[in-house]
LOBA-720249 format. One record per residue (C-alpha): x, y, z; residue in three letters. Coordinates in steps of 0.05 Angstrom, whole numbers, padded with zeros to 5 digits, always signed. Example, Ala and Ser with C-alpha at 12.3 -4.5 7.8 and 13.67 -1.06 7.14 Angstrom:
// residues 2
+00246-00090+00156ala +00273-00021+00143ser 
***
This chain:
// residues 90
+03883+01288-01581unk +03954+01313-01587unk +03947+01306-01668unk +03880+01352-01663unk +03905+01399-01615unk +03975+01416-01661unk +03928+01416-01719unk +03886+01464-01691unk +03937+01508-01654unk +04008+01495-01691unk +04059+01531-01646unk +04014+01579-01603unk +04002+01511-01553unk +04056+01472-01513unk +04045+01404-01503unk +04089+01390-01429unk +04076+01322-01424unk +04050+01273-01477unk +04063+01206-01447unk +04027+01224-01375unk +03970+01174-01379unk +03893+01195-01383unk +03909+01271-01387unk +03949+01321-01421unk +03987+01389-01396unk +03973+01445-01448unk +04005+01510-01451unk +03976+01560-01492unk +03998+01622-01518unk +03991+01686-01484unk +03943+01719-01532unk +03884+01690-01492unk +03871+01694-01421unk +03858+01642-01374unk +03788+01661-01367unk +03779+01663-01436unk +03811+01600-01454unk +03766+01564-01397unk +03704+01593-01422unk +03718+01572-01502unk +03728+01500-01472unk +03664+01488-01434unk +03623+01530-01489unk +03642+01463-01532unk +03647+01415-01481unk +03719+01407-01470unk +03738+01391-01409unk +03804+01426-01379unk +03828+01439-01314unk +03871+01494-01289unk +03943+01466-01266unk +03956+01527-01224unk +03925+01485-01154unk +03980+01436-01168unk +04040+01482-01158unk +04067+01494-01095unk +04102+01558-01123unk +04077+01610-01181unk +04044+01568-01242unk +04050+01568-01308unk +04011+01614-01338unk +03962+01590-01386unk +03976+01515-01366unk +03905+01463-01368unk +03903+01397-01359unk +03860+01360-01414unk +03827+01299-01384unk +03829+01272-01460unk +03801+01195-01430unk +03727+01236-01420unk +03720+01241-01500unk +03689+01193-01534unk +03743+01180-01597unk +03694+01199-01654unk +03690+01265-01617unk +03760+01284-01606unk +03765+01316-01679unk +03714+01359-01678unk +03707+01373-01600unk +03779+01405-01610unk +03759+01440-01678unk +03703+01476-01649unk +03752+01491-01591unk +03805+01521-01628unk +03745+01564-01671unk +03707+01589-01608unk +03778+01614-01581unk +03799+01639-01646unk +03736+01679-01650unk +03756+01711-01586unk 
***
C-alpha cells in the first residue's frame, strides 16, 4: 500500500506512520478538501477514516487513516490507481 500510494501521489501525500500495524496515517496535500478526498475514496472503494476524532486538540488537516488489512492484495494496485485518478480528476 505505501509503494502504490507514493506511486500514485509522489510528494503531495505524507505517510506519518508506516510501521503502525493494520492501518496507515495519510496526509495529503492541501489542494483537495477533506470532503473531496473522502468522496474520491468511497467512489472506488477505498476505505479511509478521518483522524480528526482521535485528537484531543485541532487535527491535522487532511489526515485519513487507511485500514490497508480490508484490501484484498491483488486489489491494492489498482484500488489506489483509480483512487489517485478519481481525485486527480477533481
Amino acid at each position: 500500500m505505501i509503494f502504490e500510494l507514493k506511486q500514485a501521489f509522489g510528494e503531495r501525500i505524507q505517510i506519518t506512520s508506516p510501521g503502525a500495524g493494520m492501518h496507515l496515517v495519510v496526509r495529503f496535500d492541501q489542494q483537495w478538501s477533506q470532503a473531496v478526498i473522502a468522496h474520491a475514496a468511497e467512489s472506488v472503494g477505498l476505505p479511509l477514516a478521518s483522524s480528526a476524532s482521535y485528537y484531543s486538540g485541532p487535527a491535522h488537516a487532511n489526515e485519513f487513516l487507511v485500514p490497508f488489512t480490508s484490501l484484498p492484495t491483488e486489489k491494492i494496485a489498482s484500488t489506489t490507481k483509480a483512487f489517485a485518478q478519481a481525485l486527480f480528476s477533481c
